[in-house]
Backbone bond lengths (Angstrom), bond angles and torsions (degrees), N, CA, C in turn:
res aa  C-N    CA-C-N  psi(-1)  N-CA   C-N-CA  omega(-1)  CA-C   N-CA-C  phi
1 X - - - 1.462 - - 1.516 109.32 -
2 X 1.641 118.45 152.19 1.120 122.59 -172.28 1.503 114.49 -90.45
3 X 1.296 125.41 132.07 1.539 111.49 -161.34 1.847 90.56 -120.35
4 X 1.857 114.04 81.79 1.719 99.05 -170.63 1.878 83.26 -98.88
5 X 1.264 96.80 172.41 1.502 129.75 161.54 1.592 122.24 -167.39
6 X 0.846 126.52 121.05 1.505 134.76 141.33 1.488 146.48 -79.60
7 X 1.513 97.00 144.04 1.742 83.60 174.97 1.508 119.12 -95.02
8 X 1.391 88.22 16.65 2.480 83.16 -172.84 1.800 74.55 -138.29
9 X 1.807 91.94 135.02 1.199 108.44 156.75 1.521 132.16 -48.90
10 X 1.750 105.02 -35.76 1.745 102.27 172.65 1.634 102.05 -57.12
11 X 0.837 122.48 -62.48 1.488 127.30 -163.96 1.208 115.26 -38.15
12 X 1.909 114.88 -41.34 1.385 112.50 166.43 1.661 115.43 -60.14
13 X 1.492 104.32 -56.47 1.629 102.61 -175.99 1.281 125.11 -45.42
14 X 1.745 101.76 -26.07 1.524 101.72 -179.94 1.176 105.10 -80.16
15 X 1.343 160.03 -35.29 1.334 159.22 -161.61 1.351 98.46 -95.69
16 X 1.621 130.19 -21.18 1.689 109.85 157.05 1.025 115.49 -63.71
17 X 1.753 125.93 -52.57 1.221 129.47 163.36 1.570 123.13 -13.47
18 X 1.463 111.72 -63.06 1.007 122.45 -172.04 1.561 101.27 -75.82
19 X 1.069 126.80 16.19 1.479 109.21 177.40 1.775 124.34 85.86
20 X 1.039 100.80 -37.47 1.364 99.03 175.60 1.827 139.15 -66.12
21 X 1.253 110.77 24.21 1.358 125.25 151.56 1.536 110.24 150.25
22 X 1.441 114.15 -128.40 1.389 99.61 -171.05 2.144 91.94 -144.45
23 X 1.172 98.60 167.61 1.351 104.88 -171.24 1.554 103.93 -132.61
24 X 1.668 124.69 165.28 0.863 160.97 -169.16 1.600 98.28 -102.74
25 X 1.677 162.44 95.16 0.953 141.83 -179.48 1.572 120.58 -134.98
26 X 0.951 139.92 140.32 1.396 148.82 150.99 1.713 118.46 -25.36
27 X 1.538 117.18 109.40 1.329 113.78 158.47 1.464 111.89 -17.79
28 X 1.193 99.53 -75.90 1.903 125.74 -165.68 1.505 90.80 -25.80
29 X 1.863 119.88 -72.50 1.252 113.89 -148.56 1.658 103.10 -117.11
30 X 1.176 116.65 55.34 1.517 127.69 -176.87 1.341 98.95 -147.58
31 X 1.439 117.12 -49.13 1.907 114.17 -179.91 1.415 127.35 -13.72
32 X 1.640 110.34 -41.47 1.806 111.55 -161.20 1.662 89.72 -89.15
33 X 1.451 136.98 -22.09 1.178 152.37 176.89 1.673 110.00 -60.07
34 X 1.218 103.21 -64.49 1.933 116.93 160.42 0.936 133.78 -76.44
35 X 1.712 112.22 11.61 1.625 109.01 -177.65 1.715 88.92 -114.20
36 X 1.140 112.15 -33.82 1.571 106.47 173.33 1.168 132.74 -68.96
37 X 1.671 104.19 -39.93 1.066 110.90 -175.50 1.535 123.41 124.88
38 X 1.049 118.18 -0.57 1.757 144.29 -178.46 1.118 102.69 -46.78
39 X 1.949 89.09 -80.45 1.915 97.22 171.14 1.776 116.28 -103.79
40 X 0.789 83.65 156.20 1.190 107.17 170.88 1.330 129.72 -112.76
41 X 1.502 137.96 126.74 1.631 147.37 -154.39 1.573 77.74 -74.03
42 X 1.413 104.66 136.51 1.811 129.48 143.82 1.263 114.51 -43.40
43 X 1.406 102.82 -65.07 1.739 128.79 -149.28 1.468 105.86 -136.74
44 X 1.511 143.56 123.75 1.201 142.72 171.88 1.654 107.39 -55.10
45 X 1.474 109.33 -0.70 1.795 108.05 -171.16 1.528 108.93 -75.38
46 X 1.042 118.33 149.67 1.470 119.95 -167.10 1.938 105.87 -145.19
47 X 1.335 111.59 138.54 1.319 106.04 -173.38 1.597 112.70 -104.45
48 X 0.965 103.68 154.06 1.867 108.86 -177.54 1.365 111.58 -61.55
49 X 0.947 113.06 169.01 1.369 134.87 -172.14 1.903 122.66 71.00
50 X 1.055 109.69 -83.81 1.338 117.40 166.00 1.709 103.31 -90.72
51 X 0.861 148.89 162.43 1.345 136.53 -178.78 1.786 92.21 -111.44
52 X 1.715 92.01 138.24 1.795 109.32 -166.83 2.042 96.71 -124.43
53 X 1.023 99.25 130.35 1.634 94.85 -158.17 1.879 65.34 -116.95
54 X 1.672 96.27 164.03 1.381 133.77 144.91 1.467 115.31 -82.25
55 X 1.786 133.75 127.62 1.335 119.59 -164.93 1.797 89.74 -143.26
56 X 1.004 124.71 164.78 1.496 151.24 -176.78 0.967 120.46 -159.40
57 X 1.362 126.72 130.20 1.761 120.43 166.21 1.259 112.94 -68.33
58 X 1.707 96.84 138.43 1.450 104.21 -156.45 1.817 113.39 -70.50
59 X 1.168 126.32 -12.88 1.337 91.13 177.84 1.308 107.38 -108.85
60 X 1.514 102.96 30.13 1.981 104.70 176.28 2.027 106.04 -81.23
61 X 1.691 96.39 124.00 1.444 81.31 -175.34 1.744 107.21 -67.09
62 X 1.651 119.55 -171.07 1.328 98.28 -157.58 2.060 83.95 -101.23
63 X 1.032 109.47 132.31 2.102 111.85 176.66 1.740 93.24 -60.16
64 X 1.550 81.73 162.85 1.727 89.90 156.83 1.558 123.32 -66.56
65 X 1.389 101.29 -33.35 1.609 104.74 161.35 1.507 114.62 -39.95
66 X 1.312 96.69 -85.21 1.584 112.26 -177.18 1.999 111.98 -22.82
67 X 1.006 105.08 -34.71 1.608 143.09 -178.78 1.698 105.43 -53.62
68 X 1.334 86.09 -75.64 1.497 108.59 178.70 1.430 100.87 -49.40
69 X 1.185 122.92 -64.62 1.735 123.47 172.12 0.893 119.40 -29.41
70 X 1.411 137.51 -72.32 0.831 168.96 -137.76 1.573 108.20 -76.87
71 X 1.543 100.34 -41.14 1.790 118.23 -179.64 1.439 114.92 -100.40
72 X 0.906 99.56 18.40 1.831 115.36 -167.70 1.481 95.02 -128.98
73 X 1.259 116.60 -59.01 1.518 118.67 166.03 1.723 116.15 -40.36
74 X 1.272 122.13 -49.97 1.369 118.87 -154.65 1.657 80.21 -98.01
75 X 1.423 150.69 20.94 1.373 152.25 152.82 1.456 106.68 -80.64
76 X 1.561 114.56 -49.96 1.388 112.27 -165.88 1.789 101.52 -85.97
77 X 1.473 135.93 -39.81 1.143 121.58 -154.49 1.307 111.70 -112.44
């Protein structure tokens, strides 16, 4: 299993981009990504303050991983 993290939000978007899983991201610096159509929201769930979406490239189907996140996520928040 792939164990990525970053400390700058581009870095995540770019490695969704590229396909390689899904990210945690900021309205602010994900918007031009979801207005086109790049990424695409996981989960309609959205976090306070700045709004932090779940994102995937859109024609990645979603893994059981992605899954697991996803159901683990809506446990903790």
């Amino acid at each position: 299993a792939w164990d990525l993290s970053f400390r700058e939000e581009l870095h995540a978007i770019d490695a969704v981009v590229a396909g390689q899983g899904i990210a945690i991201l900021s309205d602010v610096v994900v918007g031009r990504e979801l207005e086109n159509g790049t990424l695409v929201k996981a989960h309609p769930l959205s976090l306070p303050g700045y709004s932090f979406y779940v994102v995937w490239m859109h024609h990645n189907p979603r893994s059981a991983v992605m899954e697991s996140f996803l159901t683990w996520m809506r446990t903790v928040i």
